[in-house]
N, C-alpha and C positions, 0 to 999 in steps of 0.2 A: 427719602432721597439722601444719600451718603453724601453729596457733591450740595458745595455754597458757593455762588461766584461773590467773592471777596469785592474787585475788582474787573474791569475789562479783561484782564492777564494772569488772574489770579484767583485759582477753588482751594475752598475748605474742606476737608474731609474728615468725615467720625469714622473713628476707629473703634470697633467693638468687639469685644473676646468674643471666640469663635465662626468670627466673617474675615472675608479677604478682602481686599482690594489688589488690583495691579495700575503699573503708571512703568510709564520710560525709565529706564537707569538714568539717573542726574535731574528729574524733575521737584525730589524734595526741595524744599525751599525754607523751610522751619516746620518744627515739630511739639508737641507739649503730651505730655505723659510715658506712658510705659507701650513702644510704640518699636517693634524691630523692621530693618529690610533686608531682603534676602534675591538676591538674584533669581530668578527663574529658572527651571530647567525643565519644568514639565509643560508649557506653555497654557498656563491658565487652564480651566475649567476642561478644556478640550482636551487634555491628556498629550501624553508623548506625542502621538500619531498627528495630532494640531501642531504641535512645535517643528515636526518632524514636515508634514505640510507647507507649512506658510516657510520652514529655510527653502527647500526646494521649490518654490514659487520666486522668492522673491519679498515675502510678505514678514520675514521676521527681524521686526524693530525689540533688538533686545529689553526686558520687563523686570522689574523687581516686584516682589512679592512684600505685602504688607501688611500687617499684625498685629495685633495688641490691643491695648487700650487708651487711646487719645483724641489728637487732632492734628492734621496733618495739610501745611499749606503746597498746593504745586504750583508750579508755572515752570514754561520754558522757551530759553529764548527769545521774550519778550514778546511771545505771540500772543494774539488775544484770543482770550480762552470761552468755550459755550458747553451750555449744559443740555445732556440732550436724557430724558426720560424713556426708557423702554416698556413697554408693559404687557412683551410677550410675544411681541414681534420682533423682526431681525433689522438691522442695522449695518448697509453696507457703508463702506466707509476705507478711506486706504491706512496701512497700517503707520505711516510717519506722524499720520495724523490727530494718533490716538496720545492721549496727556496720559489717563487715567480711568478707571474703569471697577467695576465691582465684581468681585468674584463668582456673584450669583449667574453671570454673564455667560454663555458656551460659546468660545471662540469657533473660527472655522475660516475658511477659503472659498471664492467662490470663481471660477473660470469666466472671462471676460464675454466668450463668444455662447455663451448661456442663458444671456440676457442681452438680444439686437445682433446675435449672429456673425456675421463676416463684420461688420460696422463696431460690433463689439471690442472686436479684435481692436479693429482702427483705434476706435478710442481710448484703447489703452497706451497707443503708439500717439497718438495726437496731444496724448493729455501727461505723457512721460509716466503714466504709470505700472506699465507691464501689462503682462494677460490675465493676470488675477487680483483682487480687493481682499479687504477681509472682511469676516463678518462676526456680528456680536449679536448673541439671540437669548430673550428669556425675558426677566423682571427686572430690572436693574438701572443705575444712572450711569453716564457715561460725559467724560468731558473731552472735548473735539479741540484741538488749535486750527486757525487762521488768519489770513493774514488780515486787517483794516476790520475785524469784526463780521461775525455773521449772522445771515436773516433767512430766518423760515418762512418757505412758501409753500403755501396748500396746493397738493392735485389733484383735482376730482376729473371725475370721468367724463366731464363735460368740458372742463378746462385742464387740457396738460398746458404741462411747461419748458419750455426752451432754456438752457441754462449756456453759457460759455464755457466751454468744458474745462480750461484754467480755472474757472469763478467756481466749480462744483468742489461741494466738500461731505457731502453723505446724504444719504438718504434713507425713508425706513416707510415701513406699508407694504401694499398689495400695488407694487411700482412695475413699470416694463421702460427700461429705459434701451434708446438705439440713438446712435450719432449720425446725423441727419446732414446731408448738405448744405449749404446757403446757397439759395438765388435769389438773383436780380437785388435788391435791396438791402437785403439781408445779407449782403457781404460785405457791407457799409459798419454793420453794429456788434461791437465788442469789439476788444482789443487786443485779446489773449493768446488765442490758438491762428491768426492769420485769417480768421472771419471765414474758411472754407468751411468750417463745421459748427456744428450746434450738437449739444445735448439733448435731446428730446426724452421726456420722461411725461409717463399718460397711466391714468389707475387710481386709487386712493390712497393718500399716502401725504409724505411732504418733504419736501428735500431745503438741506443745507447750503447754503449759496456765502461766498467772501465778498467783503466789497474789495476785490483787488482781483488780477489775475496773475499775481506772482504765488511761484513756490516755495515750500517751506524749504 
């Protein structure tokens, strides 16, 4: 794993000749070795046509490119920072949300209403995110910010899960997630999105939850 959480707020990164890593323009935060940054232009692993993608979506947080030989601290904006391991599966996830990431990773996009339909759509309008996420797919580590720290919860197919769709910060598996109404009761719990909706996600897999429902 390329990624060490230092801290709540704060990853370590090895830097090794001939691997990349990518991370937000302004996330370095200290550095040691023989260690360059280089603005992106090709948009990671995913070639022009990803960069070219995610602007026309909506989904491109500009990236610097990282290289060399050392160790490399990020954080940003004081948000608190999680480590999430890939191992070959995909990683949805929105793109402000991404710190840091390994070049072994294939960026991409993925359309809202492709996963839960017309409600898909909804939820990217409910949750202020657009109609498209990003996604990160392959062998790789990847470090997430949000906000009050976050916690992984398991879904198996006997148990899905309901999430706040403020409170949702990524997910990865064999997931179908759709944004579900609230009744009767259930309009009472969360605080985030005005309690009309839920997140529902069902399948194997596990998603990333914030303890807060503020945005970055």
């Amino acid at each position: 794993m390329a990624f060490r959480e230092i801290n709540s707020k704060m990853v370590e990164a090895t830097v090794v000749p001939g691997q990349r890593l990518f991370s937000q323009r302004g996330a370095m935060l200290a550095y040691k070795g023989d260690v360059s940054f280089t603005p992106n232009i090709q948009g990671g692993q995913g070639g022009l046509m990803s960069m070219l993608g995610r602007r026309v979506t909506g989904e491109a947080t500009p990236l610097m490119t990282v290289e060399g030989s050392g160790t490399v601290f990020f954080g940003h904006g004081g948000h608190h920072v999680h480590v999430i391991q890939l191992t070959g599966d995909t990683l949805y996830v929105e793109a402000d949300r991404l710190l840091a990431f390994e070049g072994t990773l294939r960026q991409g996009t993925m359309f809202m209403g492709s996963q839960g339909g017309v409600m898909g759509l909804v939820r990217g309008q409910v949750t202020g995110q657009g109609l498209f996420t990003t996604t990160l797919q392959g062998q790789g580590s990847v470090a997430v910010m949000a906000h009050g720290g976050v916690f992984e919860i398991p879904i198996t197919p006997q148990h899905p899960v309901h999430v706040d769709p403020q409170a949702y910060v990524a997910h990865h598996g064999e997931v179908r997630n759709r944004l579900s109404a609230a009744l009767g009761w259930r309009e009472m719990v969360g605080r985030g999105s005005g309690e009309a909706f839920q997140l529902e996600l069902s399948g194997s897999g596990t998603v990333f939850v914030q303890a807060s429902e503020e945005k970055l």
